[in-house]
N, C-alpha and C positions, 0 to 999 in steps of 0.2 A: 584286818588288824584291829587289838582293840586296847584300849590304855584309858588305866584308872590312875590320876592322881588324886590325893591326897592331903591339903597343907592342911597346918595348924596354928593355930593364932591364940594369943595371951588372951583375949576378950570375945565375946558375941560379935558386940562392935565392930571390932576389928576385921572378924570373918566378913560381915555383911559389909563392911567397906569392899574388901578386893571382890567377895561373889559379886555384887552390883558393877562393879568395875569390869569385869572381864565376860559379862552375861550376853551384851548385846553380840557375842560372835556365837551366842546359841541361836540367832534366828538367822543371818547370811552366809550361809555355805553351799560349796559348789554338791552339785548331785554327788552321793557317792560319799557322801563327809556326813557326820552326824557328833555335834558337839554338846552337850549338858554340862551344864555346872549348876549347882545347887551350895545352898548354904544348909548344915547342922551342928546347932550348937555351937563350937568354936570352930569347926573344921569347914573349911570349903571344899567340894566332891565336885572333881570333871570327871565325866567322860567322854571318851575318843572314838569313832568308829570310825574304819574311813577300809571301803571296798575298790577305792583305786591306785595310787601308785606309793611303792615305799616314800619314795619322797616327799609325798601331799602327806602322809602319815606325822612323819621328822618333821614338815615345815610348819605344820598346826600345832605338835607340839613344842616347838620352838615359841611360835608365835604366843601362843599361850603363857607360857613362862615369862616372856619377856614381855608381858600385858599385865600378869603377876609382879613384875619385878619393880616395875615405873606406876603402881597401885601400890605397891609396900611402901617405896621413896617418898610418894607424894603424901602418904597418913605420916610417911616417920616425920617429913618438913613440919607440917600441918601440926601433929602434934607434941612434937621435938622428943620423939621416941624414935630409937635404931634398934630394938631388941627384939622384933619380928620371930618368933618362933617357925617355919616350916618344913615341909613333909617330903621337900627334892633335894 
C-alpha cells in the first residue's frame, strides 16, 4: 500500500514548521513501514509505504495527520493565525 499526501501552507515558513514537526517519525518505524516527508516551497510531501497490515497503513496515516493537526494549532497559538491552508 502506498499514500501520498500533499498539504499546503500560506508561507515557506509555515511548511518548514509542520515538515520539521512531523519528520522525526521518518527515522522510527517498524519493518515493513517506510515514511518520508520532505518540505517544497509551501507544500509539505509525505510518503507512506507500508507492506504489512491494512491497519498499520490507516494507523500511520492517522498518526500522521493528527501530528499535522497539533503542528498547525501550535504555529496558529504561537502566531495568533487559524487560517492554515491544507491538502486533506
Amino acid at each position: 500500500m502506498d499514500a501520498k499526501i500533499s498539504l499546503s501552507y500560506k508561507t515557506i515558513r509555515e511548511a518548514d514548521a509542520v515538515a520539521k514537526a512531523v519528520s522525526p517519525d521518518n527515522t522510527r518505524v517498524p519493518p515493513g513501514l517506510f515514511i518520508k516527508t520532505t518540505r517544497r516551497g509551501r507544500r509539505v510531501l509525505t510518503q507512506i509505504v507500508c507492506e504489512t497490515k491494512f491497519e498499520t497503513f490507516m494507523a500511520t496515516i492517522d498518526d500522521l495527520l493528527s501530528a499535522v493537526s497539533v503542528a498547525e494549532k501550535t504555529l496558529s497559538a504561537v502566531s495568533g493565525q487559524s487560517d492554515f491552508v491544507n491538502g486533506y
